[in-house]
VEXVEXZA-903642 format. One record per residue (C-alpha): residue number from 1; x, y, z; residue in one letter; chain. Coordinates in steps of 0.25 Angstrom, whole numbers, plus 2048, in hexadecimal, padded with zeros to 3 digits. Example, Ala and Ser with C-alpha at 12.3 -4.5 7.8 and 13.67 -1.06 7.14 Angstrom:
residues 2
<i->1	u->831	v->7EE	w->81F	aa->A	ch->A>;
<i->2	u->837	v->7FC	w->81D	aa->S	ch->A>;
This chain:
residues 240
<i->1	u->25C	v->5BE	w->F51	aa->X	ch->A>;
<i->2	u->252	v->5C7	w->F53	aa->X	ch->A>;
<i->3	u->256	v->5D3	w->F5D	aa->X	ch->A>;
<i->4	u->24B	v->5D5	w->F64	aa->X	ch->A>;
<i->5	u->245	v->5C8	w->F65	aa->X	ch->A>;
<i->6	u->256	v->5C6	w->F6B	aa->X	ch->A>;
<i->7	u->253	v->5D1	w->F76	aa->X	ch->A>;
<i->8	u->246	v->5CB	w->F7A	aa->X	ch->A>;
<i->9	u->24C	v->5BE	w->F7C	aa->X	ch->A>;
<i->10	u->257	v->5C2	w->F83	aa->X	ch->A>;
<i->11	u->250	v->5CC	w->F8C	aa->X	ch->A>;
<i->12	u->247	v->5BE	w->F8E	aa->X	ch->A>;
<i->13	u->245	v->5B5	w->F9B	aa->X	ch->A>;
<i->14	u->239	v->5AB	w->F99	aa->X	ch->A>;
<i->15	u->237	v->5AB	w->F88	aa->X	ch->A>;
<i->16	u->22C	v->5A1	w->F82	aa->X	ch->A>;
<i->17	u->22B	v->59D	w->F73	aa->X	ch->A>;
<i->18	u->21E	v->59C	w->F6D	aa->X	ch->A>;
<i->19	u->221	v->595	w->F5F	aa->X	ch->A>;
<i->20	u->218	v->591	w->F53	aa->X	ch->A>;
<i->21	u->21B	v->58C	w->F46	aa->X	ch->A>;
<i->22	u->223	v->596	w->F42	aa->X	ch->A>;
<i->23	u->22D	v->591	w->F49	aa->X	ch->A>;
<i->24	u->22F	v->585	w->F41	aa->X	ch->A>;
<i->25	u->22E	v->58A	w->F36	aa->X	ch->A>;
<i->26	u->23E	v->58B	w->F33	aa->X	ch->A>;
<i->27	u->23E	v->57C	w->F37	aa->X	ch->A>;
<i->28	u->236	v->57A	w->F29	aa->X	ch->A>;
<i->29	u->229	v->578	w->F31	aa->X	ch->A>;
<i->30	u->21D	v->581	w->F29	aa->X	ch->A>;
<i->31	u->214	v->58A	w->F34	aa->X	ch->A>;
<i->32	u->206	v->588	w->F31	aa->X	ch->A>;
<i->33	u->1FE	v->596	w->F2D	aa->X	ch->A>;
<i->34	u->208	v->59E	w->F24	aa->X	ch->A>;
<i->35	u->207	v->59E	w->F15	aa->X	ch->A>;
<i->36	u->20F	v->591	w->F15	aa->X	ch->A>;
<i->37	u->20B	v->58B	w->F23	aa->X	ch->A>;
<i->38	u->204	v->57D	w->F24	aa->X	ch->A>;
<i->39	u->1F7	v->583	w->F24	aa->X	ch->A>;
<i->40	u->1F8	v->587	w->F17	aa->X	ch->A>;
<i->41	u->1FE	v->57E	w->F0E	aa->X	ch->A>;
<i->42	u->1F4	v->578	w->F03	aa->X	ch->A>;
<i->43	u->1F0	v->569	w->F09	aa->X	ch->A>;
<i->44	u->1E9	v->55E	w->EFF	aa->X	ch->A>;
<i->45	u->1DD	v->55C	w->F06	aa->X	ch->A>;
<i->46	u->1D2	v->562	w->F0C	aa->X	ch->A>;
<i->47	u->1D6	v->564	w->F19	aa->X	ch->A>;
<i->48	u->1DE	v->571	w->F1E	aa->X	ch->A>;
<i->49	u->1EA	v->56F	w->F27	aa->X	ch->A>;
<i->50	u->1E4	v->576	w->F33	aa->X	ch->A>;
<i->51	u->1D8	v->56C	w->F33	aa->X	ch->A>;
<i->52	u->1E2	v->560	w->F31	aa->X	ch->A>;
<i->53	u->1EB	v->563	w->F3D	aa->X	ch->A>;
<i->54	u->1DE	v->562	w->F47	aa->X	ch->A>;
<i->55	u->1D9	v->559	w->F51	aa->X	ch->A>;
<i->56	u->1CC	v->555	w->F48	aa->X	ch->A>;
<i->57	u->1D4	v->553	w->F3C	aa->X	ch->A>;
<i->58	u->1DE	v->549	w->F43	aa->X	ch->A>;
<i->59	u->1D1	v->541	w->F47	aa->X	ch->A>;
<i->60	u->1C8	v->541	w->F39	aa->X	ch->A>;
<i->61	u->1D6	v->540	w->F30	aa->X	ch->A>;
<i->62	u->1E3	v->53B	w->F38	aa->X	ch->A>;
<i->63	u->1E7	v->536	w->F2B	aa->X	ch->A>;
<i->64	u->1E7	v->544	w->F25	aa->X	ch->A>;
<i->65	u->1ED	v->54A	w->F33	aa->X	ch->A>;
<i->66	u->1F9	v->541	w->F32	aa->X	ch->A>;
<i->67	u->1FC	v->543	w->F25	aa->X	ch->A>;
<i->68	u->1FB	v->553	w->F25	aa->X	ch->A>;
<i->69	u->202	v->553	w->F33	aa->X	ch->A>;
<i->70	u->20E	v->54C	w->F2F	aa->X	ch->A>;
<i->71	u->20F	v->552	w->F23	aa->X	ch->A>;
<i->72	u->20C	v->560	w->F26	aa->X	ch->A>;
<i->73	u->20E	v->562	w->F36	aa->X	ch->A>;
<i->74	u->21B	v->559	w->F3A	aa->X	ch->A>;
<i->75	u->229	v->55C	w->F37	aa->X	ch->A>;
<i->76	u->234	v->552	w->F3E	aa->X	ch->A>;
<i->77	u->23F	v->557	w->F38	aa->X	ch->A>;
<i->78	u->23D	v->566	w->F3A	aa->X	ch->A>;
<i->79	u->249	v->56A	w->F44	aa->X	ch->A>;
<i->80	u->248	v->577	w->F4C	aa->X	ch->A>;
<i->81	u->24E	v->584	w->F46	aa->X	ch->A>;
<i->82	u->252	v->591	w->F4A	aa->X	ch->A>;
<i->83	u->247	v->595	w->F52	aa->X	ch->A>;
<i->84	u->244	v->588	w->F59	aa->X	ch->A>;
<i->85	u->253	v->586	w->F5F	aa->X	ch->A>;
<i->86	u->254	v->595	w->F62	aa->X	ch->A>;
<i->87	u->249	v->595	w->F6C	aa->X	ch->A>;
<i->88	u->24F	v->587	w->F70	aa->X	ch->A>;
<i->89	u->25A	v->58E	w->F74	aa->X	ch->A>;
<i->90	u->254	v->599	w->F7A	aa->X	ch->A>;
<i->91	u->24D	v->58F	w->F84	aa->X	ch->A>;
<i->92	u->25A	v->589	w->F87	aa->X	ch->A>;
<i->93	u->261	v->596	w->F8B	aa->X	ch->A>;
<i->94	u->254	v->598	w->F95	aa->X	ch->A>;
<i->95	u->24D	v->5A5	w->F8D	aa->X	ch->A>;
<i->96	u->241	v->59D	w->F88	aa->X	ch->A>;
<i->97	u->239	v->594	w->F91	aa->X	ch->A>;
<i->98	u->22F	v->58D	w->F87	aa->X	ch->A>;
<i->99	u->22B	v->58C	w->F77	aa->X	ch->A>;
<i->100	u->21B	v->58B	w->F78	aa->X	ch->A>;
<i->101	u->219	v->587	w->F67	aa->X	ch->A>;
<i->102	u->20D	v->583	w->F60	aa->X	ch->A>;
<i->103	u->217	v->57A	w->F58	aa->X	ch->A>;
<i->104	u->216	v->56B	w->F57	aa->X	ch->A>;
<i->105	u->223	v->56A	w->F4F	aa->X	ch->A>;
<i->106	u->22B	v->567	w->F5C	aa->X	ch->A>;
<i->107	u->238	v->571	w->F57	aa->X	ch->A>;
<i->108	u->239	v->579	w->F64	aa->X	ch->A>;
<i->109	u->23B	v->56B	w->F6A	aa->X	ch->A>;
<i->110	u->244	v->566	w->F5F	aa->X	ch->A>;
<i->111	u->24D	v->573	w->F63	aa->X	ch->A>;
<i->112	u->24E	v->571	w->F71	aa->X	ch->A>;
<i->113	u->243	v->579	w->F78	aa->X	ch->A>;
<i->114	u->23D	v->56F	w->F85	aa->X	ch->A>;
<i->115	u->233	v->57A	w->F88	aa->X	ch->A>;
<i->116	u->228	v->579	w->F7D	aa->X	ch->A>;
<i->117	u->21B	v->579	w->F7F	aa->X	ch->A>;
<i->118	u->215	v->573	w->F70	aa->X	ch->A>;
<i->119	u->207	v->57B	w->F72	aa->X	ch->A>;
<i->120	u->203	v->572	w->F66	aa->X	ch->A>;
<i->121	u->20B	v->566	w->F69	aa->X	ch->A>;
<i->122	u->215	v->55E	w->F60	aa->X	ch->A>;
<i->123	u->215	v->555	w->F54	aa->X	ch->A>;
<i->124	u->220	v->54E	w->F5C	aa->X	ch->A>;
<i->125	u->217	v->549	w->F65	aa->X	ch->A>;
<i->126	u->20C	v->53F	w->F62	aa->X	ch->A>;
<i->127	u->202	v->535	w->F6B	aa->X	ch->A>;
<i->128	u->1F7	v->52B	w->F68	aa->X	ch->A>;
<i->129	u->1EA	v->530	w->F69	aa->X	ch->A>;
<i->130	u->1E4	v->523	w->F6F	aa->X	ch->A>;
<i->131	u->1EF	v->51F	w->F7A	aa->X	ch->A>;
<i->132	u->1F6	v->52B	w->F7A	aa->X	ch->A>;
<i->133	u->205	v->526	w->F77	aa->X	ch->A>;
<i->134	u->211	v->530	w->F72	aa->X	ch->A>;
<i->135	u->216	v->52E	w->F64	aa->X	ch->A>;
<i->136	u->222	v->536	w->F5E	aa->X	ch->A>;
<i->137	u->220	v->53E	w->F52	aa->X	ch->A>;
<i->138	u->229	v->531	w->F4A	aa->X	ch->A>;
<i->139	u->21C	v->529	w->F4E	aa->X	ch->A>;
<i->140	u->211	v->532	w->F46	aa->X	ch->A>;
<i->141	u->21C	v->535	w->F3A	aa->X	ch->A>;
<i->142	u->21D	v->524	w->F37	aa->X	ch->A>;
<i->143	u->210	v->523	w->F36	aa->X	ch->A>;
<i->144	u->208	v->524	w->F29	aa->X	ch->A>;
<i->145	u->1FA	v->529	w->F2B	aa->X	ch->A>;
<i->146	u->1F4	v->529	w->F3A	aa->X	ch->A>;
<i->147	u->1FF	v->526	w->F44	aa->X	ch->A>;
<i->148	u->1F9	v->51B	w->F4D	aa->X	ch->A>;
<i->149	u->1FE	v->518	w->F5D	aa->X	ch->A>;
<i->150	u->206	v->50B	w->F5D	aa->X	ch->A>;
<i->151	u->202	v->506	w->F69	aa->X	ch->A>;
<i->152	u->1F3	v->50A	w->F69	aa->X	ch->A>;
<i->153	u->1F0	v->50D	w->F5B	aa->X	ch->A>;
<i->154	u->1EA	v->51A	w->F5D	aa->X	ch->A>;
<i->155	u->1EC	v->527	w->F55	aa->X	ch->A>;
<i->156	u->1F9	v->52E	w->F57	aa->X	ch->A>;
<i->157	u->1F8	v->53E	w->F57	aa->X	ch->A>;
<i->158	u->202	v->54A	w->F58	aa->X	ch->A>;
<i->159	u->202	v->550	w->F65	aa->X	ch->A>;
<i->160	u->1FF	v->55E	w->F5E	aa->X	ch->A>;
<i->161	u->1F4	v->566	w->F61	aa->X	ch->A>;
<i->162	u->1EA	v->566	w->F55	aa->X	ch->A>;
<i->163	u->1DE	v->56F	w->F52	aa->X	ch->A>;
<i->164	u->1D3	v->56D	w->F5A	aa->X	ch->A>;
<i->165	u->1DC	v->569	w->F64	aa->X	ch->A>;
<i->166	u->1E0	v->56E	w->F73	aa->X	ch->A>;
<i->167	u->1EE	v->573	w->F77	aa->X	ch->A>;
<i->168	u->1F4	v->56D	w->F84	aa->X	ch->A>;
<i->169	u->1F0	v->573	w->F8F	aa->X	ch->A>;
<i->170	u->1FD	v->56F	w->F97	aa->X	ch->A>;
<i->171	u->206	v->575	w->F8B	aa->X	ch->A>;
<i->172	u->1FE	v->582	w->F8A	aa->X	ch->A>;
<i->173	u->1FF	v->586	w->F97	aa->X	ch->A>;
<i->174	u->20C	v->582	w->F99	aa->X	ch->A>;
<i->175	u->210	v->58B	w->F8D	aa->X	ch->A>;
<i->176	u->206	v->596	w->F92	aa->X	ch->A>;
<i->177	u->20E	v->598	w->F9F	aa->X	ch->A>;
<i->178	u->219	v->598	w->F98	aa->X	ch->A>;
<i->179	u->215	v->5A4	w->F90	aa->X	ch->A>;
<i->180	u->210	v->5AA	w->F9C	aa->X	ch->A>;
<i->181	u->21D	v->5A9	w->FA2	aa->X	ch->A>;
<i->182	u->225	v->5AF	w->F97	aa->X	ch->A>;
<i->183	u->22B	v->5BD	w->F94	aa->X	ch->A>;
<i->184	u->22D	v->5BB	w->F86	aa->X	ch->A>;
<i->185	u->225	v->5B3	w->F7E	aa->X	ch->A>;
<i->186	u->22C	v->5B1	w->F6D	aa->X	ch->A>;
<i->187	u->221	v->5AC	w->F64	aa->X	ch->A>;
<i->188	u->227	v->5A6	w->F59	aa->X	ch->A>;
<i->189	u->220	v->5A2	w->F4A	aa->X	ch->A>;
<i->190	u->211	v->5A2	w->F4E	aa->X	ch->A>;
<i->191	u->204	v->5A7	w->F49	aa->X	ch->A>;
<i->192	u->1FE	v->5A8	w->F56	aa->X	ch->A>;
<i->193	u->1F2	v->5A5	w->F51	aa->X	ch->A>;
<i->194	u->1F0	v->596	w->F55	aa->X	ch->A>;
<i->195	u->1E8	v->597	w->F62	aa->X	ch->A>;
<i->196	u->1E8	v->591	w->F6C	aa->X	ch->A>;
<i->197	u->1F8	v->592	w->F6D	aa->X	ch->A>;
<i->198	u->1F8	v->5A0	w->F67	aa->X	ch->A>;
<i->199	u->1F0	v->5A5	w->F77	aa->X	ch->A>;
<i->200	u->200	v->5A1	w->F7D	aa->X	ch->A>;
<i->201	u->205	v->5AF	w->F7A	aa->X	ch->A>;
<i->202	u->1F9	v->5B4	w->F81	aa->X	ch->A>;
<i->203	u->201	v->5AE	w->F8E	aa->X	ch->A>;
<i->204	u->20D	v->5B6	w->F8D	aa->X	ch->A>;
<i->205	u->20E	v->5C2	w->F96	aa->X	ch->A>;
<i->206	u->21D	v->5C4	w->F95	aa->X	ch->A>;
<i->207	u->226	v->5D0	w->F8E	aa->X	ch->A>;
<i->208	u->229	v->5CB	w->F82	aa->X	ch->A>;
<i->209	u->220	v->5C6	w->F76	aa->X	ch->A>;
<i->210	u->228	v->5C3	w->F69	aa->X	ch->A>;
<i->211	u->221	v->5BE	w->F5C	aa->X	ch->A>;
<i->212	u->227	v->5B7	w->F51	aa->X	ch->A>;
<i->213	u->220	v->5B3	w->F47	aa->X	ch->A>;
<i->214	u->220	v->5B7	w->F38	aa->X	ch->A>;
<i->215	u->210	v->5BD	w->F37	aa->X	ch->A>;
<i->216	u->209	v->5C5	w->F41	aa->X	ch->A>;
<i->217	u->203	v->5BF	w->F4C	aa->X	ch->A>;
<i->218	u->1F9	v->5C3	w->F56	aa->X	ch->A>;
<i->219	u->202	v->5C6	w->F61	aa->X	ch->A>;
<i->220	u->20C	v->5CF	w->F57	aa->X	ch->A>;
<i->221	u->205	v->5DC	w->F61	aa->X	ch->A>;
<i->222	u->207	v->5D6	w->F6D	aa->X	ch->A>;
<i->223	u->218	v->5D1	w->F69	aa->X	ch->A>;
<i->224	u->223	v->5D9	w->F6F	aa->X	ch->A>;
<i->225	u->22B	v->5D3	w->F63	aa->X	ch->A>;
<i->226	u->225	v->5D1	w->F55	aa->X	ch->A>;
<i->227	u->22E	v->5CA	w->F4A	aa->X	ch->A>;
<i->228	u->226	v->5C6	w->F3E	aa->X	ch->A>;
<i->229	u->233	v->5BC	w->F39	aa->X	ch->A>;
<i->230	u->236	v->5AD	w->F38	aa->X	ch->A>;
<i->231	u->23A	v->5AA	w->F47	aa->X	ch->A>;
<i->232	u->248	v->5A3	w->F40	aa->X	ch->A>;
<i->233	u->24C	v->5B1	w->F39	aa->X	ch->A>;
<i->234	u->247	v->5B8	w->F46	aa->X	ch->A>;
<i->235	u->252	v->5AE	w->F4C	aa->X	ch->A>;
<i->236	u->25E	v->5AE	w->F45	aa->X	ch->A>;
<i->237	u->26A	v->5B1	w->F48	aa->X	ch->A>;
<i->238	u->265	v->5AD	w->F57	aa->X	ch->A>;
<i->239	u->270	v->5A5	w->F5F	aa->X	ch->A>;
<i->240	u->26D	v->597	w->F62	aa->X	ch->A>;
């Protein structure tokens, strides 16, 4: 593991963890804007990804939606890696008191975190957009095409935040006071360039800044610790 990265956390009272889809990367799930990510792989059609995963896509085209979202945005068999169950462990031991993630993958759940706040919600979380019931992700997964509501008949839609869409106030300001509470903040495997959940650093006042991410970011001035590395290599050798 890292040396420095070790002192901070062990010199550390009140750590939070601010992932994005770098994380899950070692879990076999793509990120979205490097040379490889989501967003740039060659789709038939004539739509581009970002405009497929947005609220006025899913209303015009749900066929489309569904098929490009099951296929390109859910993985139920991905299982948490290295990272994931490291930072588990860290809020077990009492060191870090919440992940805030713009992840919908569910991992740091799947690896034992309680306190997560899913800034962009959660593919495992799913409701009817006419009465409102919960389905699990098995429900939208059966279905071929457009999941409906079996009670009502309705649209069934993930409870993800789209484009053109609002973040939840109750879980942003949840995670803002968290950040604002902190004295180390670890940002793990994000761009910080998706706004509005990229402003949540701008709530840490605390001693530590550490960015992990594999390209420079916006905040790399502002970091105590910079490592330009794969969060697992950063990792390894870390006792779990």
């Amino acid at each position: 593991m890292n040396k420095e990265l070790k002192e901070i956390i062990e010199k550390s009272k009140n750590i939070v963890l601010f992932s994005g889809a770098g994380i899950s990367c070692g879990s076999g799930i793509p990120d979205f804007r490097s040379a490889n990510g989501i967003y740039n792989e060659k789709i038939g059609g004539k739509f581009r990804p970002e405009e497929i995963v947005s609220h006025n896509f899913l209303e015009k085209y749900p066929e489309e939606f569904y098929s490009f979202y099951k296929a390109k945005m859910v993985y139920p068999n991905a299982g948490p890696n290295l990272a994931h169950k490291y930072f588990a462990e860290l809020e077990k031991e009492g060191k870090l008191k919440a992940v805030i993630t713009q992840n919908i993958d569910g991992l740091h759940y799947k690896a034992g975190n309680r306190n997560v706040f899913e800034l962009h919600g959660s593919v495992y979380r799913n409701y009817c957009m006419r009465c409102g019931k919960r389905f699990g992700l098995e429900y939208i997964m059966a279905h071929n095409g457009v999941p409906e509501c079996d009670e009502c008949g309705g649209k069934v839609r993930p409870d993800v935040v789209l484009y053109g869409e609002q973040l939840d106030e109750d879980v942003w300001e949840g995670a803002a006071k968290t950040v604002a509470a902190a004295d180390t903040m670890i940002i793990v495997g994000t761009s910080l360039t998706v706004y509005p959940a990229a402003n949540m650093v701008a709530y840490f006042n605390g001693n530590n800044l550490v960015l992990i991410n594999k390209d420079i970011t916006p905040y790399d001035n502002a970091a105590t610790l910079i490592l330009h590395e794969d969060i697992e290599n950063v990792l390894k050798g870390a006792q779990l």
